[in-house]
C-alpha positions as CSV (number, residue, x, y, z in Angstrom):
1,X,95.3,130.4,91.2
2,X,96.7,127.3,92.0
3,X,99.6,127.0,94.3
4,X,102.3,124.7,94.6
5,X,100.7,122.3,97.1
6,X,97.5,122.1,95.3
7,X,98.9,121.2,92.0
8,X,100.7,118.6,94.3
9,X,98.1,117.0,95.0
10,X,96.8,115.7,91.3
11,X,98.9,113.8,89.7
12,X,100.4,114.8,86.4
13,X,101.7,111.1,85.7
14,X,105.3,112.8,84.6
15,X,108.3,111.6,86.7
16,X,112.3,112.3,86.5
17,X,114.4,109.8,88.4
18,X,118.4,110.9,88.4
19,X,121.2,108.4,88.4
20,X,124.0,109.5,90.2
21,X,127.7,107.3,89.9
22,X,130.7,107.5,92.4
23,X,133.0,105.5,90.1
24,X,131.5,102.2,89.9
25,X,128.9,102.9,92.6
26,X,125.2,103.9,92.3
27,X,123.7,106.2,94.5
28,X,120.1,104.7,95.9
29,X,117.9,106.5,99.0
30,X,115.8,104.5,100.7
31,X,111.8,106.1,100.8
32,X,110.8,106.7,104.0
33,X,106.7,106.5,103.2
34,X,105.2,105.8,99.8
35,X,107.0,104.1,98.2
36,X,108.9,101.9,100.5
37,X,112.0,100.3,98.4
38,X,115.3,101.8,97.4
39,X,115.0,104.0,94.4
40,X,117.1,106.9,92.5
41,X,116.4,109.9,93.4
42,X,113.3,110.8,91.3
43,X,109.4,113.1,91.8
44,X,106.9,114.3,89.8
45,X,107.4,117.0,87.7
46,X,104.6,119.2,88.8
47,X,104.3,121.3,85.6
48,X,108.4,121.9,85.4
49,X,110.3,120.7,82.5
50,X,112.1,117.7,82.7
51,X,116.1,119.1,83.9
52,X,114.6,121.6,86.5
53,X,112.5,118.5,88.0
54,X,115.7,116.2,88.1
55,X,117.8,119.3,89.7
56,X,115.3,120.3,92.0
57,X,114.8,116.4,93.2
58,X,118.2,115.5,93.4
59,X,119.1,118.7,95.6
60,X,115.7,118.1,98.0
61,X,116.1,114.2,98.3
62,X,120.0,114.0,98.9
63,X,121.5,117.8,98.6
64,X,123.5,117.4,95.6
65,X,123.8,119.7,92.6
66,X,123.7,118.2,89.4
67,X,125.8,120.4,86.4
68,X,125.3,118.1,83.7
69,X,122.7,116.0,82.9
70,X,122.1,113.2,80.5
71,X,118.9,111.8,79.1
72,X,119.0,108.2,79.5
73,X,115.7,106.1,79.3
74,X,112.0,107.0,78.7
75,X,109.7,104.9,79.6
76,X,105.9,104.9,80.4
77,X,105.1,102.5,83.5
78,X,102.1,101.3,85.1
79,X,102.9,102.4,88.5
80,X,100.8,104.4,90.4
81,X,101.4,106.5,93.1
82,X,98.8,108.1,95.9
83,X,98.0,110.8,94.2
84,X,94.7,111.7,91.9
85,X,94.9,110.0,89.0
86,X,98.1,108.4,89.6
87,X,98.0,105.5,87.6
88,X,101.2,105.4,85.2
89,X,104.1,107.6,85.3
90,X,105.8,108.5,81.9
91,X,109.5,108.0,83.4
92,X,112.9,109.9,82.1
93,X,115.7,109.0,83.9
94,X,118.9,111.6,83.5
95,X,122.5,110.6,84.7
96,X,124.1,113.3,86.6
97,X,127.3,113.3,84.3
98,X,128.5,115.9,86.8
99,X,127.6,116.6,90.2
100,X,128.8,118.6,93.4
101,X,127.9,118.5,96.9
102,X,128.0,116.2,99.8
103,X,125.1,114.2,100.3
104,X,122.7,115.2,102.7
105,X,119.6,113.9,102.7
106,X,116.5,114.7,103.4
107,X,114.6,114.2,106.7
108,X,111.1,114.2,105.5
109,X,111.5,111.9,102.3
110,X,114.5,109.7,102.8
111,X,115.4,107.1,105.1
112,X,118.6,106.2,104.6
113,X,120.9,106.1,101.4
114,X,123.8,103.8,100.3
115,X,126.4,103.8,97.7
116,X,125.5,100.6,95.5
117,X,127.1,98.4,93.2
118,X,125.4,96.5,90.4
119,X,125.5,93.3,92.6
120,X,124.0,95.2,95.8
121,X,121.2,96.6,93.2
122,X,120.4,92.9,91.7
123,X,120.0,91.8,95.2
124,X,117.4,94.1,96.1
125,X,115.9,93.5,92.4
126,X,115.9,90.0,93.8
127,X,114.4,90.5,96.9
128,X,111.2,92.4,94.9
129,X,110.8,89.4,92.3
130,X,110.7,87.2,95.7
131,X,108.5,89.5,97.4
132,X,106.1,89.9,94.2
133,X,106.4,86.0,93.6
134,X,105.3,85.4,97.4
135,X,101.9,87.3,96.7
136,X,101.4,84.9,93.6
137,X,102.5,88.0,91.1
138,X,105.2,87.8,88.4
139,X,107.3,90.8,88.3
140,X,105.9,92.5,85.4
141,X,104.5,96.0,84.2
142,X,100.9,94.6,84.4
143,X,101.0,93.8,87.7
144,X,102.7,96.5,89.1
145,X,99.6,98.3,90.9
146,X,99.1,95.1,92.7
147,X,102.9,95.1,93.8
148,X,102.8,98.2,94.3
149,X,99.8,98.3,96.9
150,X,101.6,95.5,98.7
151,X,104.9,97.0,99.4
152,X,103.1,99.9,100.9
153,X,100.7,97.8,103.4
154,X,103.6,95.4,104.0
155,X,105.2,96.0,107.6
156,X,108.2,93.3,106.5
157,X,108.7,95.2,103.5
158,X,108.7,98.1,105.3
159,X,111.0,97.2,107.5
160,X,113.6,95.7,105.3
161,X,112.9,96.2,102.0
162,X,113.7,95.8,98.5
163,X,114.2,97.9,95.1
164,X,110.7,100.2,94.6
165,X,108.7,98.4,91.8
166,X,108.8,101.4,89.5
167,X,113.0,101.0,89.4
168,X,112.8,97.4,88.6
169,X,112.0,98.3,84.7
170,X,114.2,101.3,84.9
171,X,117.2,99.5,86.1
172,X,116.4,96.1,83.0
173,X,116.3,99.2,80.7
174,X,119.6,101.1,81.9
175,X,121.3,97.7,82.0
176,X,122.2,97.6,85.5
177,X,120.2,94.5,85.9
């Protein structure tokens, strides 16, 4: 039997990202390893259903409990991640309608995090069509493995980067960007 780490380590191209408002600001962590880039709070599902994945990664990543949830967007992308097999993701994004907590996050997966607005998140959307542009790429689904593989051998981006390539569609199809 499988345990939780070994089914970890395939990938089962599900992921749940959770958008979490303060009023007219967006919550966003920055990744501390792969994927460099500020994101929503979002993992792989790992064989859970859909609301216990977006609980379970919004109280890991940044310690808040969500108590109502909202299906938003699905979407399949051609991201991949380091895992086996991780080509695409087939993305739902919830918004946590309702959520308690103070933010805490966490040590291992999350750099920092900032309250955005939608002018903050379509400057780092910027700063990815720049970065992608610099490498010769447009920012597009196609091309995403290529972007992706670039943020994550990029010290700069590293350093100071952008939004993760994955949120880039997310965001267009949330219209926060």
């Amino acid at each position: 039997m499988l345990n939780g780490r070994d089914m970890a380590k395939k990938c089962d191209n599900k992921s749940v990202a959770i958008l979490v408002r303060n009023g007219d600001k967006i919550l966003l962590i920055e990744r501390k390893a792969y994927n460099p880039g500020f994101a929503l709070p979002a993992g792989h599902q790992d064989g859970d259903d859909e609301i216990t994945t977006a609980k379970k990664e919004l109280g890991e990543e940044v310690g808040l409990a969500a108590t109502k949830l909202i299906e938003k967007v699905k979407l399949r992308l051609n991201n991949p991640c380091k895992r086996e097999g991780g080509t695409h993701h087939d993305w739902t994004v919830f918004e946590a309608e309702s959520w308690s907590g103070v933010i805490k996050p966490s040590d291992e997966e999350v750099k920092t995090y900032v309250w955005t607005d939608r002018q903050q998140v379509s400057g780092l959307a910027e700063k990815l069509k720049d970065f992608a542009e610099s490498l010769g790429l447009a920012l597009s689904d196609e091309n995403m493995p290529k972007i992706v593989e670039a943020t994550n051998s990029d010290d700069a981006w590293k350093r100071n980067p952008g939004l993760e390539p994955a949120m880039h569609p997310l965001f267009k199809t949330l219209k926060i960007i």
